[in-house]
C-alpha positions as CSV (number, residue, x, y, z in Angstrom):
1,X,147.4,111.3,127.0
2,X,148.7,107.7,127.6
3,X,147.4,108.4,131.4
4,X,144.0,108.7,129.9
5,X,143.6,106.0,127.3
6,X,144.7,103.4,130.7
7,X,142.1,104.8,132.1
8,X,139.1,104.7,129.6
9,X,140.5,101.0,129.5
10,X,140.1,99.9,133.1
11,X,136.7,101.6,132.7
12,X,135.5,99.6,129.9
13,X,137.0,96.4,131.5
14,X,135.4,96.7,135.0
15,X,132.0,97.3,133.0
16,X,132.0,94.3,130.4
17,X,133.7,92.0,133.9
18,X,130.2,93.4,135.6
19,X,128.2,92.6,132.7
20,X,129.1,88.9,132.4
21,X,129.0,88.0,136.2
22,X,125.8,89.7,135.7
23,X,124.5,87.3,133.2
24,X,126.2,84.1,135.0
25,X,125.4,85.4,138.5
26,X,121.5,86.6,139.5
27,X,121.6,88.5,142.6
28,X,119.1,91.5,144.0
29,X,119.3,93.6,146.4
30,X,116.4,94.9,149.0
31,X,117.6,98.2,150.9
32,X,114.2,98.6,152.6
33,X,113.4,98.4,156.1
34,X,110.9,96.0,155.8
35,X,112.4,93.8,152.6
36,X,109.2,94.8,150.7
37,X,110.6,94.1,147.3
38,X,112.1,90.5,148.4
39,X,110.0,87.5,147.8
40,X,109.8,84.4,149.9
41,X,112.0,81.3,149.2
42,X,109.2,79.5,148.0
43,X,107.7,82.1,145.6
44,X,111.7,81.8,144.1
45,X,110.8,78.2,144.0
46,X,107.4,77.8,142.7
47,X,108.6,80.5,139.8
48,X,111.4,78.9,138.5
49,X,109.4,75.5,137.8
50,X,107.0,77.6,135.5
51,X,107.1,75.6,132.3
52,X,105.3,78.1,130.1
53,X,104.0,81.5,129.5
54,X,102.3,83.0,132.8
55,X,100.0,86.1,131.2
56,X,98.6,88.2,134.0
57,X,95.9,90.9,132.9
58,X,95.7,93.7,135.2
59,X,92.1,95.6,135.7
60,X,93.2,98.4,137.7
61,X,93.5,101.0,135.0
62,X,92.8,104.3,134.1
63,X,91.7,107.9,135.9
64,X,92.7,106.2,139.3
65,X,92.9,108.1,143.1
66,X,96.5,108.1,144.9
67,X,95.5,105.2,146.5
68,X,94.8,102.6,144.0
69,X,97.6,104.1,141.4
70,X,99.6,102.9,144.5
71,X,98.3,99.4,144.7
72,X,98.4,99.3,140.9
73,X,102.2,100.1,140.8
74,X,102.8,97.5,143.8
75,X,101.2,95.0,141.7
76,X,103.3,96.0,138.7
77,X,106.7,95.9,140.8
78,X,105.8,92.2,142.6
79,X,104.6,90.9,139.1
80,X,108.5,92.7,137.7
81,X,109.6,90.7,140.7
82,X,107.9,87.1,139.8
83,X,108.9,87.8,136.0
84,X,112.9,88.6,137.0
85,X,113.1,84.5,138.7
86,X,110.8,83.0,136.5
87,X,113.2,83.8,133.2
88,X,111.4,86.4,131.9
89,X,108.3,84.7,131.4
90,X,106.0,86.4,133.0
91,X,103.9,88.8,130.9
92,X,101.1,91.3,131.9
93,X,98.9,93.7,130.2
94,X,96.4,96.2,131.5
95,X,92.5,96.4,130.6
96,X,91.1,99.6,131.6
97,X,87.1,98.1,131.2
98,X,85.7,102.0,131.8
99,X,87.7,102.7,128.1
100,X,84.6,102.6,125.9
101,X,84.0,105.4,123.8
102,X,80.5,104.9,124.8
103,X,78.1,104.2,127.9
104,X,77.2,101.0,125.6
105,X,80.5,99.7,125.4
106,X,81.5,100.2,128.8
107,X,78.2,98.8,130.0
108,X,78.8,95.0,127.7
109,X,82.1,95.3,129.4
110,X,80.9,95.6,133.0
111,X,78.5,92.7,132.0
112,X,81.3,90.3,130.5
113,X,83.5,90.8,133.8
114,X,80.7,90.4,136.2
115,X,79.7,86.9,134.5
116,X,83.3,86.5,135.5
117,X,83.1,87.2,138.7
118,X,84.8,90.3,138.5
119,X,83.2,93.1,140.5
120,X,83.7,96.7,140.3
121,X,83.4,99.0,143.3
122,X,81.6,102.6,143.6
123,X,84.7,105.1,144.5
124,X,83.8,108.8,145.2
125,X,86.7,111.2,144.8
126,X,86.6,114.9,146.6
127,X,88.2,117.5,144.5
128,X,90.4,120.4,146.0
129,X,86.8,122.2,145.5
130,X,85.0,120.1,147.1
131,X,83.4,118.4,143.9
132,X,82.4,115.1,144.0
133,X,83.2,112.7,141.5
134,X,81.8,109.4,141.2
135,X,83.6,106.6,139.5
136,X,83.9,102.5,138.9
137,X,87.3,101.3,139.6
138,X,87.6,97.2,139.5
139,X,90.8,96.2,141.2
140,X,91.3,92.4,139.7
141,X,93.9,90.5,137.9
142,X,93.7,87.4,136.0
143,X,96.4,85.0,135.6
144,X,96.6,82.7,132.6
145,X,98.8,80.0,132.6
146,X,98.6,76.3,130.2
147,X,95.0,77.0,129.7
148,X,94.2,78.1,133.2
149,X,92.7,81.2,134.7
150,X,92.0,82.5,138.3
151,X,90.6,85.8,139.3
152,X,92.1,87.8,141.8
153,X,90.7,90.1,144.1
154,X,93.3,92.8,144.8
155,X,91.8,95.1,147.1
156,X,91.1,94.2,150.5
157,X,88.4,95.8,152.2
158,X,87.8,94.8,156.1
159,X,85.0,96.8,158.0
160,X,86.3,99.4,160.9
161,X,89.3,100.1,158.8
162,X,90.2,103.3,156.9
163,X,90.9,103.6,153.1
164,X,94.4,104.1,153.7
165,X,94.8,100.9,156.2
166,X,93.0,98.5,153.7
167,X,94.9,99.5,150.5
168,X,98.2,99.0,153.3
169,X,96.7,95.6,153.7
170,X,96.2,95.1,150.0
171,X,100.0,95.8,149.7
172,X,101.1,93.2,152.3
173,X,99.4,90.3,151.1
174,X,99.9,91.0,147.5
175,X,102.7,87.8,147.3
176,X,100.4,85.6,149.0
177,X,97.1,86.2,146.7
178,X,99.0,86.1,143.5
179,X,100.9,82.7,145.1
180,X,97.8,81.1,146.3
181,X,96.4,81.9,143.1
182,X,99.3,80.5,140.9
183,X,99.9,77.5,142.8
184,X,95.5,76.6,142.1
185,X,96.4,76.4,138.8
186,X,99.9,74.6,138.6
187,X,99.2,72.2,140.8
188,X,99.0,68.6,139.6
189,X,98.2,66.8,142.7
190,X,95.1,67.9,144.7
191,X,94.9,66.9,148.5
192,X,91.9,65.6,150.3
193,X,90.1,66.8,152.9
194,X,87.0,65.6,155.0
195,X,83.8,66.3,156.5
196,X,83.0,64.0,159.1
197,X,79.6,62.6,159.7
198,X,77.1,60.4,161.9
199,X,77.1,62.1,164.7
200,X,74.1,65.0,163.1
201,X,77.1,67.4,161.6
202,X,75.8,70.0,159.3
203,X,74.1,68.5,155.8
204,X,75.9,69.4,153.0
205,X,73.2,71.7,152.0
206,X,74.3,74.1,154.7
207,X,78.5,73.8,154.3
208,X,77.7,74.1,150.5
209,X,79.5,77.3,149.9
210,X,82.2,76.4,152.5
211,X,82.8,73.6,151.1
212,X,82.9,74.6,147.5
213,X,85.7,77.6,148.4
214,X,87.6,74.3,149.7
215,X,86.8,72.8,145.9
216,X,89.3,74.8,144.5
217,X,92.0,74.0,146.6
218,X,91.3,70.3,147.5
219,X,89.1,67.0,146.6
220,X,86.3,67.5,149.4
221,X,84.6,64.1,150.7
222,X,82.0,63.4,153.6
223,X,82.2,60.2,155.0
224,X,81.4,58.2,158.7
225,X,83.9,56.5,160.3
226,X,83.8,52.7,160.0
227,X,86.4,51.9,162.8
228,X,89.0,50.8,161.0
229,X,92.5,52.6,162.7
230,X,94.0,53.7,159.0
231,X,90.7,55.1,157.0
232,X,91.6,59.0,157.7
233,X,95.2,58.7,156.9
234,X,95.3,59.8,153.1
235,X,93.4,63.3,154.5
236,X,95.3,66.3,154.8
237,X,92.7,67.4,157.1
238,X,89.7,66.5,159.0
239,X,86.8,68.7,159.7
240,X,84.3,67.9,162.1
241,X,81.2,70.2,161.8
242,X,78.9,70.9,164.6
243,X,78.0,67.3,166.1
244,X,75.2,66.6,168.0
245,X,75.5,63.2,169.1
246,X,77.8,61.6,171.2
247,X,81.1,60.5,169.3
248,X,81.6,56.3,170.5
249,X,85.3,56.0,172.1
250,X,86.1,53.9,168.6
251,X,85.2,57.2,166.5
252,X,87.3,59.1,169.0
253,X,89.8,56.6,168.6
254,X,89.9,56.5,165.3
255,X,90.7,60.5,165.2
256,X,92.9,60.2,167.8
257,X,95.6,58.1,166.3
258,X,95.3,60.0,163.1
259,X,96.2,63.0,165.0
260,X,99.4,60.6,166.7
261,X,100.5,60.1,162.8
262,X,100.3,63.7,162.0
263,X,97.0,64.5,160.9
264,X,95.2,68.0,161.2
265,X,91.7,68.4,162.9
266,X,89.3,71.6,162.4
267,X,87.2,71.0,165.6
268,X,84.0,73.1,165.1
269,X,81.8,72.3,168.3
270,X,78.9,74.2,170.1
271,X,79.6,74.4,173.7
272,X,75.4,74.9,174.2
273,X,72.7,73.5,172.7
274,X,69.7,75.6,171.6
275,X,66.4,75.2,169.5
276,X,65.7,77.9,167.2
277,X,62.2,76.6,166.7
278,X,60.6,77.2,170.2
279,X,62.3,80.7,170.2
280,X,61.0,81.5,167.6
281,X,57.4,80.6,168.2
282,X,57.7,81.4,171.6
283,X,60.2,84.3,172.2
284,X,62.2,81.9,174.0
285,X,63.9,78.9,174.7
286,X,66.3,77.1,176.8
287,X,70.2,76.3,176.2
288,X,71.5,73.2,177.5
289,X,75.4,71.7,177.5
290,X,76.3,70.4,173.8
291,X,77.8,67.0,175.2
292,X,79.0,65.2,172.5
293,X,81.8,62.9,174.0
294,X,84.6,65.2,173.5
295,X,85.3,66.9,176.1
296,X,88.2,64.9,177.7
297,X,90.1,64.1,174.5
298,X,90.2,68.1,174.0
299,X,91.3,68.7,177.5
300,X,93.7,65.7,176.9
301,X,94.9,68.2,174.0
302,X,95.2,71.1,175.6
303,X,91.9,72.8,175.3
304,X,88.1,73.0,176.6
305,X,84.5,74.4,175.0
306,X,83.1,75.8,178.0
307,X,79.4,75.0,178.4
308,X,78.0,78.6,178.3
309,X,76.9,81.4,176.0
310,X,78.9,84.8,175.0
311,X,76.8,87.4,174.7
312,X,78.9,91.0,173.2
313,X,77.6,94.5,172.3
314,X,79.6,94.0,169.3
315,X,76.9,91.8,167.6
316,X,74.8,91.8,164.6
317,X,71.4,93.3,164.0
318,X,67.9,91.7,163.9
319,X,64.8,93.1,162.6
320,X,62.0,93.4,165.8
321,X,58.4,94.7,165.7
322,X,58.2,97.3,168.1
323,X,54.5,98.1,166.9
324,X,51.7,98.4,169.4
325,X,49.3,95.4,169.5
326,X,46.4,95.7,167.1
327,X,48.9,98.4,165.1
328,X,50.6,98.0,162.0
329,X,53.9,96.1,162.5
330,X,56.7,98.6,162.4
331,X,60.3,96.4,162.4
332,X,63.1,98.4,163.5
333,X,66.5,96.8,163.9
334,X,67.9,96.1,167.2
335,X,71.5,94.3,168.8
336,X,71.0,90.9,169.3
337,X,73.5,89.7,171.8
338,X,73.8,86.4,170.8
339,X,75.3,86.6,167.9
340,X,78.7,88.2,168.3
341,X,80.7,89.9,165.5
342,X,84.5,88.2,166.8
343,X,87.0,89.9,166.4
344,X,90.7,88.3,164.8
345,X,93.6,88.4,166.5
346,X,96.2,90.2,164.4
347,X,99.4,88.2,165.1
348,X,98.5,84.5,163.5
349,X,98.6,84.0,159.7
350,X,95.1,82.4,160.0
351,X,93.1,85.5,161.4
352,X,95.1,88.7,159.9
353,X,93.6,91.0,158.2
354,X,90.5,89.0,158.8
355,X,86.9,90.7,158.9
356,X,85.0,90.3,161.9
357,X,83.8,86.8,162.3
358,X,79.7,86.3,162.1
359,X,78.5,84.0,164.6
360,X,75.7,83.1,167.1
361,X,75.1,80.9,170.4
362,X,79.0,80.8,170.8
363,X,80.8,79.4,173.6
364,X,84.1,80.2,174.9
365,X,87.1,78.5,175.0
366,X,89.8,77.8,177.8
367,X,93.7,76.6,177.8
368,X,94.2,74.0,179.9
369,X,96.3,70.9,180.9
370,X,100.0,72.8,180.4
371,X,102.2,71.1,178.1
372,X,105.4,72.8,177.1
373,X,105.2,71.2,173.8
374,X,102.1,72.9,172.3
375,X,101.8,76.3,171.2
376,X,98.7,77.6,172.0
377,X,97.2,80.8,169.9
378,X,93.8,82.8,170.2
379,X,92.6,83.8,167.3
380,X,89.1,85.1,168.2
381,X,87.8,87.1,170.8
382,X,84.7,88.9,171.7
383,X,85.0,92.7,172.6
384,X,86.0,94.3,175.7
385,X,81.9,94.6,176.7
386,X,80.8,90.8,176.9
387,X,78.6,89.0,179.1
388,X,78.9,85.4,179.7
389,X,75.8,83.1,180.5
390,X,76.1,79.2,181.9
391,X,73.3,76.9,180.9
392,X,71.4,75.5,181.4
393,X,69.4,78.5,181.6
394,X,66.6,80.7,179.4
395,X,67.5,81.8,176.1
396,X,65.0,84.6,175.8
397,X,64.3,87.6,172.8
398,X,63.6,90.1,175.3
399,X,67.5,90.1,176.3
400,X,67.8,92.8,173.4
401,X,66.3,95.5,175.8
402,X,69.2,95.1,178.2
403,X,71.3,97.9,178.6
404,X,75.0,98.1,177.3
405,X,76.4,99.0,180.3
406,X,79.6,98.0,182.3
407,X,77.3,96.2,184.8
408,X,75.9,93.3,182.6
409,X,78.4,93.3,179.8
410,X,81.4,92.5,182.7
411,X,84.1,90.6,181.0
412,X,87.1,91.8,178.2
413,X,87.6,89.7,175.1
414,X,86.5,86.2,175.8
415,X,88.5,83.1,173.6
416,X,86.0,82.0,171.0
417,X,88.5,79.9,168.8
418,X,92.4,79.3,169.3
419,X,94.8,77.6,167.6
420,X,97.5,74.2,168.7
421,X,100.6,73.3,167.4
422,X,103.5,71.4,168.7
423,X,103.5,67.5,170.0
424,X,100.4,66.4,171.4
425,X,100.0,63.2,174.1
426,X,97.4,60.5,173.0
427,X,94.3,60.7,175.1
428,X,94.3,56.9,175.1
429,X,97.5,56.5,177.0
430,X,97.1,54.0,179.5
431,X,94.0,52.6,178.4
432,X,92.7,49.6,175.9
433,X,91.9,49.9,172.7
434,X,88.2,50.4,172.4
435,X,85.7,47.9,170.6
436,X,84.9,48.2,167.6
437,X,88.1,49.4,166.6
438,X,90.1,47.0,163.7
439,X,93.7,47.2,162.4
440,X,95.1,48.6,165.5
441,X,98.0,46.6,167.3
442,X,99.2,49.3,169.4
443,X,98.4,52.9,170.8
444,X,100.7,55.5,169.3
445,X,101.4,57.2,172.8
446,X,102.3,61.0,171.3
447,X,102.0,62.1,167.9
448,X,104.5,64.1,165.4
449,X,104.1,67.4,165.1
450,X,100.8,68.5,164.2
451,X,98.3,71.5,164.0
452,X,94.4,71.6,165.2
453,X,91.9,74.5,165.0
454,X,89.1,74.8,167.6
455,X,86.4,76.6,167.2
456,X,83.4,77.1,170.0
457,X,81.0,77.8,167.3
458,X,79.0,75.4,165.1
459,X,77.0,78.2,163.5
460,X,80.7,80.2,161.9
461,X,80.7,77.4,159.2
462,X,76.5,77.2,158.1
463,X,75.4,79.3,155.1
464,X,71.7,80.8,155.1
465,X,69.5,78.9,152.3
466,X,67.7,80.4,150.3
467,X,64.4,78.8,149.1
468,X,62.6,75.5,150.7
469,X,62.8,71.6,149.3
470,X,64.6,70.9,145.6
471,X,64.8,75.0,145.3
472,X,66.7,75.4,148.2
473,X,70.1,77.8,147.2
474,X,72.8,78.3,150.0
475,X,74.0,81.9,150.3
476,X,77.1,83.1,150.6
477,X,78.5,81.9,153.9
478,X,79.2,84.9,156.5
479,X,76.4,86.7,154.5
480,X,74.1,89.0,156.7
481,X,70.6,89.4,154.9
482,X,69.3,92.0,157.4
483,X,72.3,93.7,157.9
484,X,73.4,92.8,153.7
485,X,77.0,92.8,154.6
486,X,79.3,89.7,154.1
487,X,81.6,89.0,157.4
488,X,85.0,87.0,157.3
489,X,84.0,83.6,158.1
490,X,84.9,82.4,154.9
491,X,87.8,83.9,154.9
492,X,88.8,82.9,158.4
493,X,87.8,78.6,157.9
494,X,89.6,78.8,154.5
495,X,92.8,80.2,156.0
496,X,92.4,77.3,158.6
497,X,92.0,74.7,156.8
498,X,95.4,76.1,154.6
499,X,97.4,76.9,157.7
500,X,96.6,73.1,158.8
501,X,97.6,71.7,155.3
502,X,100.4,73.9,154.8
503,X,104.2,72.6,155.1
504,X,105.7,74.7,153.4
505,X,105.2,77.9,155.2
506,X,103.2,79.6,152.0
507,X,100.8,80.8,155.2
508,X,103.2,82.9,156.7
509,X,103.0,85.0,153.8
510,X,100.0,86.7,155.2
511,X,102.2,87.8,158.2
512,X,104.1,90.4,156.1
513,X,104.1,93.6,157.0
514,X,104.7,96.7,155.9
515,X,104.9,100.1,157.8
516,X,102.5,102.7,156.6
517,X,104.2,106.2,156.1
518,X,101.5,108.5,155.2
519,X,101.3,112.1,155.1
520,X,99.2,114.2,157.5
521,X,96.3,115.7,155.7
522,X,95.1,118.4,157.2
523,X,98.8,120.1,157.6
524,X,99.3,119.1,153.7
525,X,96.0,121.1,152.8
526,X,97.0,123.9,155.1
527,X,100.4,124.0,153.4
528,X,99.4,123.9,149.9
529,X,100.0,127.1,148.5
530,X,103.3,127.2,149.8
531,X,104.3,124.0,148.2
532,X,103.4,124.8,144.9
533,X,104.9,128.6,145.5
534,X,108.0,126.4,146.3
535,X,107.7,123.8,143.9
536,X,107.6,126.9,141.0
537,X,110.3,129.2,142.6
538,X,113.2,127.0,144.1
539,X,114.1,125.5,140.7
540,X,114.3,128.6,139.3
541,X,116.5,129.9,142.2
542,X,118.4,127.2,141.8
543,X,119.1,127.5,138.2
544,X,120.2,131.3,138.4
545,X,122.4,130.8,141.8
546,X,123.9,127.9,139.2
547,X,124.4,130.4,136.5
548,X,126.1,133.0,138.4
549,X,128.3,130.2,140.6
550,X,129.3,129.2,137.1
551,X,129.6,132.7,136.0
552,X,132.1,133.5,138.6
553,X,133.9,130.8,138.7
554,X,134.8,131.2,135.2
555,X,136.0,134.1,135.6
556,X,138.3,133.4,138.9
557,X,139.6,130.6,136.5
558,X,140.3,132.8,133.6
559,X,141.7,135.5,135.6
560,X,143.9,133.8,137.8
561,X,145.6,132.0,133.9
562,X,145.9,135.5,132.9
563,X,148.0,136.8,135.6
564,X,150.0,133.3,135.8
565,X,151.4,134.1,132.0
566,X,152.1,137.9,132.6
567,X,154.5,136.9,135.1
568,X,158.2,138.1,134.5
569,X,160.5,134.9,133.0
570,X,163.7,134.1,135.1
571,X,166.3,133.8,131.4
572,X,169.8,132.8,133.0
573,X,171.5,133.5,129.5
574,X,170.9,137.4,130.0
């Protein structure tokens, strides 16, 4: 008995010892292959200096597919996650908006979240009968914190990628889009970026919806460059967007020493030159070199726009009359080359998981000038059927009759925009500082480490407009009209621009990964009856083998007492 009671007592002493190193001492542990429950060092970070209440809301609620009740538990267990190292204050709730009792009431409450910005999406669910169901599902969450709300768009959903892969993706950058999202609305210092002009760049009118994604992550200016040495320093970032006049070696200057001091440059350029207005009137046109002044400070930096024009079967679509002359027009739509659909490299933060990039007159892009302390990254491509065309030459509508064949279409996955990182030389070593220049005493001969973007493209960053004069609207940018499908160039320049200004490593976020174990259909469908056969019999099997092990071990027990105490005594009195 005595054996028993130390016992219970060690027992109760190991569990309240556990308890209080438990409370004094926080600790988790991750025992998956791919640490998909552990959160980043900085999301540990950014969560403990909450100061209030963070209320989440979650939308993804109600009759819900496999796939999206598994996206809605993943977003349950990061959000458990954020709310076990911010001390317990983060709450959520859901709001299933397709709960109305009525078609009225769910109707206002499509309305209300749409003025919100909250979009539902159309999702068709086959039964085991084959019935068809049809359903509104809005996967959104909206964090509240000191006043402050952001939408978030849980669901990605990138072209040429199945259901499966998307809600995968959806999973893997769940930390980063409820991060990015928190750290909007914490932050209390906002950094600057710029748009550079006098040299022609894009108007505002036709960056507008570029630059008003950037709004709600930085102060956005536009300015031109008066030549003093020091004027881009307080800029996290520079963007220079399609020039098309020469940049004066002060201006070039200027940028150059900002990148010496460790400033960040999206570079933006067209490689050729072509006007849209002659082609057209006139069904064609000619390209000509897009020299702008910059071409040895890039090579200087490891990279060069090559004066030509990718042409790629993988390309958007453009409405041509193919009617008769004298006939009704009849518009059918047909490839046009010039405006390749890039493709993202998968293994840099800034294009993964990245819809196909729109763009059009593109140039490609070369590493050059070897330097073992820059890092140099693609991170678009054209397909593996491109054709590549030098100008000057004719830029003509009829090239949409040519024939997608091996013999035109000759070269494999040309560079369209690359990434640079590392320590960069000054392409003003060994030369005077130009005129016009003020404030410089010396030439900072190789900078700190930096980052710079090139892209060969000016048109990847300019939104349609919709309307002429004071009613002009800009669209959304990487909107097709024709083809009424948004591409990822939004998606893509905003991830630049954060991978530039990012110190932290919150960008690498988006490099998570997380192995997809799925279940083969088609043998699960064939194997159906025999799973729920199983599913119904095997408990029960296992219940009565249970019984009768029991049964008979009871009475092997009993049996073997009762023969133990008819044994004959040994009595050494008799």
């Amino acid at each position: 008995m005595m054996k028993k009671l130390i016992h219970i007592a060690i027992f109760i002493g190991v569990v309240t010892l556990v308890y209080f190193l438990s409370e004094r001492f926080f600790f988790r542990l991750d025992l998956t292959s791919e640490k998909r429950y552990s959160l980043s060092d900085n999301t540990k970070n950014l969560l403990r200096g909450l100061e209030d209440e963070l209320n989440v809301t979650i939308y993804l609620d109600g009759d819900l597919n496999a796939g999206f009740l598994r996206l809605r538990k993943a977003t349950v267990e990061m959000l458990d996650e954020f709310d076990a190292y911010a001390g317990k204050s983060v709450k959520y709730q859901f709001d299933n908006p397709s709960a109305g009792a009525t078609k009225e009431a769910r109707e206002k409450k499509y309305d209300e979240l749409e003025k919100e910005g909250i979009r539902g999406i159309m999702v068709y669910d086959h039964q085991e009968e084959g019935e068809a169901r049809q359903k509104i599902v809005y996967p959104w969450a909206k964090i509240s914190y000191k006043g402050k709300t952001r939408n978030i768009n849980l669901l990605k959903n990138i072209p040429n990628k199945s259901g499966e892969e998307n809600l995968n993706i959806s999973i893997e950058t769940l930390e980063y889009e409820l991060t990015d999202a928190l750290r909007i609305i914490t932050t209390t210092k906002v950094p600057k970026v710029v748009f550079l002009e006098g040299h022609d760049e894009y108007p505002e009118l036709l960056v507008a919806d570029f630059m008003q994604t950037l709004s709600h992550y930085y102060r956005v200016d536009r300015g031109v460059m008066s030549g003093k040495v020091d004027e881009l320093k307080d800029y996290e970032a520079v963007i220079i967007a399609a020039p098309v006049k020469k940049f004066s070696e002060a201006d070039k200057f200027v940028i150059d020493q900002y990148i010496m001091q460790g400033g960040r440059v999206l570079w933006i350029l067209d490689g050729a030159r072509i006007t849209l207005d002659s082609l057209s009137t006139s069904s064609r046109t000619i390209g000509i070199d897009n020299d702008v002044n910059l071409v040895d400070q890039l090579f200087n930096y490891g990279v060069r726009i090559n004066a030509n024009l990718l042409q790629d079967v993988q390309c958007s679509l453009i409405p041509v009359n193919t009617a008769r002359e004298g006939d009704a027009p009849k518009y059918e739509p047909m490839p046009w080359y010039y405006s390749p659909l890039l493709l993202t490299v998968p293994f840099h933060p800034v294009s993964k998981n990245v819809a196909p990039v729109k763009t059009e007159f593109v140039s490609s892009l070369d590493f050059v000038n070897e330097n073992e302390k820059v890092r140099k990254t693609p991170l678009l491509i054209t397909s593996t059927g491109t054709h590549i065309q030098n100008v000057p030459s004719i830029v003509s509508m009829e090239v949409i009759n040519v024939e997608q064949n091996g013999f035109y279409f000759n070269t494999r996955n040309a560079m369209a925009a690359a990434s640079l990182e590392g320590i960069f030389p000054s392409a003003f070593t060994n030369r005077m500082i130009p005129q016009g220049v003020t404030g410089a005493n010396e030439i900072i001969k190789e900078s700190k480490p930096t980052k710079m973007i090139v892209v060969a493209d000016g048109d990847v960053i300019c939104n349609d407009v919709q309307g002429k004069g004071s009613n002009a609207l800009p669209l959304a940018l990487g909107y097709d009209r024709y083809m009424n499908q948004r591409f990822g160039n939004s998606d893509f320049l905003l991830n630049a621009v954060n991978y530039l200004t990012d110190d932290d490593g919150w960008m690498e976020l988006r490099s998570r990964e997380i192995q997809m174990r799925l279940l083969n259909k088609a043998r699960v469908k064939g194997m159906n009856k025999f799973f729920k056969v199983f599913n119904i019999v095997v408990p029960i099997l296992s219940i009565l083998l249970f019984g009768l092990l029991f049964h008979f071990i009871r009475k092997w027990k009993y049996t073997k007492e009762i023969s133990v105490n008819k044994l004959p005594t040994d009595n050494k009195n008799e």
